[in-house]
ZALO-153076 format. One line per 4 residues: number of its first residue (from 0); their letters; for each residue x, z, y of N, C-alpha, C. Coordinates in steps of 0.2 Angstrom, whole numbers. Atoms other than C-alpha are relative to their C-alpha. Layout:
NUM	a	X Z Y X Z Y X Z Y | ... $
//
This chain:
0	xxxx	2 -7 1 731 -924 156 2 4 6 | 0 -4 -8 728 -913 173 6 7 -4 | -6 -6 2 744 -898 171 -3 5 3 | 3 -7 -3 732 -885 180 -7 -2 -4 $
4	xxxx	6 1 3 717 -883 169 -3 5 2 | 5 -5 -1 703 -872 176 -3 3 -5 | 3 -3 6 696 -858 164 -8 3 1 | 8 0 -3 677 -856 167 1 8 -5 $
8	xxxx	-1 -5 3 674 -837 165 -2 5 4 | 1 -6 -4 670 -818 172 5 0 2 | -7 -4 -2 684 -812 183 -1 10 -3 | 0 -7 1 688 -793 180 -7 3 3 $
12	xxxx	3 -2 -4 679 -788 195 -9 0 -1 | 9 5 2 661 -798 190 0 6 -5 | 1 -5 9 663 -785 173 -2 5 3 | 2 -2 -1 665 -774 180 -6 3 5 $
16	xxxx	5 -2 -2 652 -773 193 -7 0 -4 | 6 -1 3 639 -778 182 0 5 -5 | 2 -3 4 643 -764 170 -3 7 3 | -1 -7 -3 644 -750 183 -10 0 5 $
20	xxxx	9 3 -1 624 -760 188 -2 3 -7 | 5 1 7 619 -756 169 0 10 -2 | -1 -9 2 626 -737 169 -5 2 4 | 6 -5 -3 617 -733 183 -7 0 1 $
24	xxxx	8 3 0 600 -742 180 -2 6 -8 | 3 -3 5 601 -732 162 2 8 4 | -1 -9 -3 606 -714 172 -9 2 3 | 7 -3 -4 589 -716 183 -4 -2 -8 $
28	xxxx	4 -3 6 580 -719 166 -2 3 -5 | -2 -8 6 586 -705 156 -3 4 5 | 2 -4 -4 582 -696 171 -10 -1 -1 | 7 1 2 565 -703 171 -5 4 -5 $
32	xxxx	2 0 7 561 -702 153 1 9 0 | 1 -9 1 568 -681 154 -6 2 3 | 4 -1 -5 556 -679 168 -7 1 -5 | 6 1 3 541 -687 157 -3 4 -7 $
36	xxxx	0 -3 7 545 -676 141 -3 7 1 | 2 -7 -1 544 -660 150 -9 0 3 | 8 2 -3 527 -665 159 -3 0 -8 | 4 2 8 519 -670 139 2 8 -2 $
40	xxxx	1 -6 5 527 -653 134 -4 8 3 | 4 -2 -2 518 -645 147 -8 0 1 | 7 0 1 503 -653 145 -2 2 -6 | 3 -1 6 502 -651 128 0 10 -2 $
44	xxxx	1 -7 1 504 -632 130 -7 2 4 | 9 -2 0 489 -631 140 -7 -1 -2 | 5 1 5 480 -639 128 0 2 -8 | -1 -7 5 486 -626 116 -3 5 1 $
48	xxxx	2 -6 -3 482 -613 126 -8 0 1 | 3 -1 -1 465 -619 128 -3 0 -6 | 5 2 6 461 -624 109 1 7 -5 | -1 -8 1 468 -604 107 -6 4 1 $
52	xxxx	6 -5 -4 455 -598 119 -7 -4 -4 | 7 1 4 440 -608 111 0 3 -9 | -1 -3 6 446 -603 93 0 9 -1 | 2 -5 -2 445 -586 99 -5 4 2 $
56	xxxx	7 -2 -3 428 -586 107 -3 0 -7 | 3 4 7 423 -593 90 1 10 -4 | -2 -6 4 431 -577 82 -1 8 1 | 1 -7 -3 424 -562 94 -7 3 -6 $
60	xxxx	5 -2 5 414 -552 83 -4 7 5 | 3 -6 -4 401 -540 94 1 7 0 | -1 -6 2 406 -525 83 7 2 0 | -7 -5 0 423 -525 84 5 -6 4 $
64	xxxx	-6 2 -7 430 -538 99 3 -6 -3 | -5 7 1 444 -550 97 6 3 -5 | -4 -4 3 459 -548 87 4 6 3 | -5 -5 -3 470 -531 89 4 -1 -4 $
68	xxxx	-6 -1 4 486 -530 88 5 6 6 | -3 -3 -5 497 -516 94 6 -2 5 | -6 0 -6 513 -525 102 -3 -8 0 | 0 7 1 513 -543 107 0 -2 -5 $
72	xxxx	0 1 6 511 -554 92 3 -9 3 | 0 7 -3 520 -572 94 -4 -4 -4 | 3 5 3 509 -587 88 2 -6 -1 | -1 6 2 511 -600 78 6 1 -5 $
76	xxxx	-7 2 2 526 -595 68 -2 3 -9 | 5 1 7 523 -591 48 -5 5 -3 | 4 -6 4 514 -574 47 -6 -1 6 | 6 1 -4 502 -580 62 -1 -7 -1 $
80	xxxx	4 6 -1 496 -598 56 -7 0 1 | 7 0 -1 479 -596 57 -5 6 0 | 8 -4 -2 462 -587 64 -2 1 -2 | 6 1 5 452 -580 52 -3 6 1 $
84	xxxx	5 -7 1 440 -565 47 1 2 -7 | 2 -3 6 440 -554 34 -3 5 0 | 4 -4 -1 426 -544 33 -4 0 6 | 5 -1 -8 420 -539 52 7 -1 4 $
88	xxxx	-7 2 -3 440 -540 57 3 -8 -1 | -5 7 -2 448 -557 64 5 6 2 | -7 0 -1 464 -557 64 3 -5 -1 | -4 5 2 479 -569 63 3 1 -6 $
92	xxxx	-2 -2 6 486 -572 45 6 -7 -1 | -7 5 3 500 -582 35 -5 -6 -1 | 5 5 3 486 -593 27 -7 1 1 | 8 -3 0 469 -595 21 -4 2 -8 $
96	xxxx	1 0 8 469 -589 5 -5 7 2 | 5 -6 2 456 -575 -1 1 7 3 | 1 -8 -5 466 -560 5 2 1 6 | -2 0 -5 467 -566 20 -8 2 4 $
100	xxxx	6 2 -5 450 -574 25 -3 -1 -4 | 7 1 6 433 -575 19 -1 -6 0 | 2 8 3 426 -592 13 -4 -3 6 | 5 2 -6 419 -601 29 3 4 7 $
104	xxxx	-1 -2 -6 429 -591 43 5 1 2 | -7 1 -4 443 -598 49 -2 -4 6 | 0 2 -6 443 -600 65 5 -6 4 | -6 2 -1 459 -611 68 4 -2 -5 $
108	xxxx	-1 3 6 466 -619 53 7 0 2 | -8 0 -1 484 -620 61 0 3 8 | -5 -5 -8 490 -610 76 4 -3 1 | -6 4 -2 501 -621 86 7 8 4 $
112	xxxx	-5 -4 -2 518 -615 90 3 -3 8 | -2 0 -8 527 -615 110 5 -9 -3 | -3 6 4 533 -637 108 10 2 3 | -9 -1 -1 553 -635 110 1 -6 1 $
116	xxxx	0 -7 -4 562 -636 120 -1 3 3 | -1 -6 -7 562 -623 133 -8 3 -2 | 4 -3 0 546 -615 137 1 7 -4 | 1 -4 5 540 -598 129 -5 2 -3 $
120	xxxx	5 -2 5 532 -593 114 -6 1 2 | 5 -1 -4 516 -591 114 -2 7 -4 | 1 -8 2 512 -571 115 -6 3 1 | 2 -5 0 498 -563 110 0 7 1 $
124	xxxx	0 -6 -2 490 -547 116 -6 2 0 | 7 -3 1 473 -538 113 -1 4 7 | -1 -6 -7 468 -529 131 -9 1 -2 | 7 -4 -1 451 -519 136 -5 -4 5 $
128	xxxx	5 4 -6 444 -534 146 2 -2 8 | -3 1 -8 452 -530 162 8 1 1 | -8 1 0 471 -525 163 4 5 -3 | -6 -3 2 478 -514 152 -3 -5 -9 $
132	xxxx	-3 1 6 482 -516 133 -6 4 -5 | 5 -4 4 470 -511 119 3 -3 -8 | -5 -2 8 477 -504 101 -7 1 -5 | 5 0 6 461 -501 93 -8 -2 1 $
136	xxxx	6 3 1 444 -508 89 -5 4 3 | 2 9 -2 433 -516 98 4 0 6 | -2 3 -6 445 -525 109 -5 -5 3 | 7 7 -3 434 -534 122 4 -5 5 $
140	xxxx	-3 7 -3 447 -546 130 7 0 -5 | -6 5 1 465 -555 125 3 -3 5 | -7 2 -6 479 -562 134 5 -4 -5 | -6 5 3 490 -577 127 5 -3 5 $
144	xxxx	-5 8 -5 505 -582 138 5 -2 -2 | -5 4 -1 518 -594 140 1 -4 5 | -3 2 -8 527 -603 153 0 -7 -1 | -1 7 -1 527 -620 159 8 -1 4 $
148	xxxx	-8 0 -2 543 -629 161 0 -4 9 | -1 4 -5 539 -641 176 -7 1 5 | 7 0 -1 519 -636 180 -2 -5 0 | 5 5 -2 505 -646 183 -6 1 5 $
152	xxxx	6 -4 -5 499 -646 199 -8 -4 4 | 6 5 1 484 -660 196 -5 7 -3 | 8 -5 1 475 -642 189 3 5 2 | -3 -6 -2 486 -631 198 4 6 -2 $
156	xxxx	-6 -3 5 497 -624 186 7 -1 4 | -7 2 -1 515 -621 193 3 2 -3 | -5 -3 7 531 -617 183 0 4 0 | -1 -8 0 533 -602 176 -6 0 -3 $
160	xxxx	5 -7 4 523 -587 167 -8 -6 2 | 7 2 -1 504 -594 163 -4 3 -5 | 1 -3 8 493 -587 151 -8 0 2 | 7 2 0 475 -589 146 -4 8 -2 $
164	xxxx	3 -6 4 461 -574 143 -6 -3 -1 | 9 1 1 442 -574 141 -3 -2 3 | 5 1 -6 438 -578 158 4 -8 0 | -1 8 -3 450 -593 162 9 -1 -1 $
168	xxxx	-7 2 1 469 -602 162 1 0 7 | -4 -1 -5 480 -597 176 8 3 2 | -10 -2 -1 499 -595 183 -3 10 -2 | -1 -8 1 503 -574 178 1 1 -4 $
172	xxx	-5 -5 6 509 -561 166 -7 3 -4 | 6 -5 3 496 -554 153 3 9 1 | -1 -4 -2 495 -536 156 5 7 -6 $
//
């Protein structure tokens, strides 16, 4: 029987290096993967913002414009779920219940809210078409913004303040 026996096996060093290989193959992947969350939460906001603005066109009434509201109103959250009519007035409401909305005129069934995290909200705002603010009926434009967290510069969107009106989707501040 041999008095030196060989132990077949990692040494310390071998461990280590293959752990300090596995840490950092998962650092650039986490990195990856944040990267690809913020992009899906920007994309999905600009296709928020545009399924707002078709919902919108949908709800302009010749006699009395788009919705008013006197200050900002945020969207999506539980006293603005959904776009309806009542009467010759759209507005944003909790529900779709009767003393909300007439039968056949919801325009938007859910209002989505700004995807978390970061970003913000999504703020409506009633204006006169061109750049101020409008408090009472017939408002002739709208202003919904919120901000992208990382942009998308495939439609030219960059980070930061973006907001959609009646004419189109572009970086800026509603008025």
């Amino acid at each position: 029987m041999p008095i030196h026996q060989r132990f077949r096996g990692f040494t310390l060093i071998e461990l280590l290096i293959v752990i300090a290989i596995i840490g950092l193959t998962a650092t650039i992947t986490i990195a990856a993967v944040g990267g690809a969350r913020a992009k899906a939460r920007d994309e999905k906001r600009v296709t928020d913002l545009k399924q707002i603005q078709k919902a919108l066109e949908l709800a302009f009434e010749p006699g009395s414009g788009y919705p008013v509201v006197a200050s900002p109103l945020t969207l999506g959250a539980g006293t603005t779920d959904v776009l309806c009519a009542k009467g010759a007035v759209a507005s944003f409401a909790a529900d779709q219940g009767v003393g909300n909305c007439d039968l056949g005129r919801v325009y938007m069934g859910l209002v989505p809210a700004n995807p978390t995290p970061n970003g913000a909200a999504y703020a409506y705002r009633s204006t006169n078409g061109i750049i101020s603010t409008c408090t009472t009926a017939p408002c002739l434009g709208y202003c919904v913004q919120s901000s992208l967290e990382r942009g998308l510069p495939q439609i030219e969107l960059a980070a930061g303040a973006v907001m959609v009106d009646q004419s189109s989707l572009r970086n800026g501040t509603c008025p």
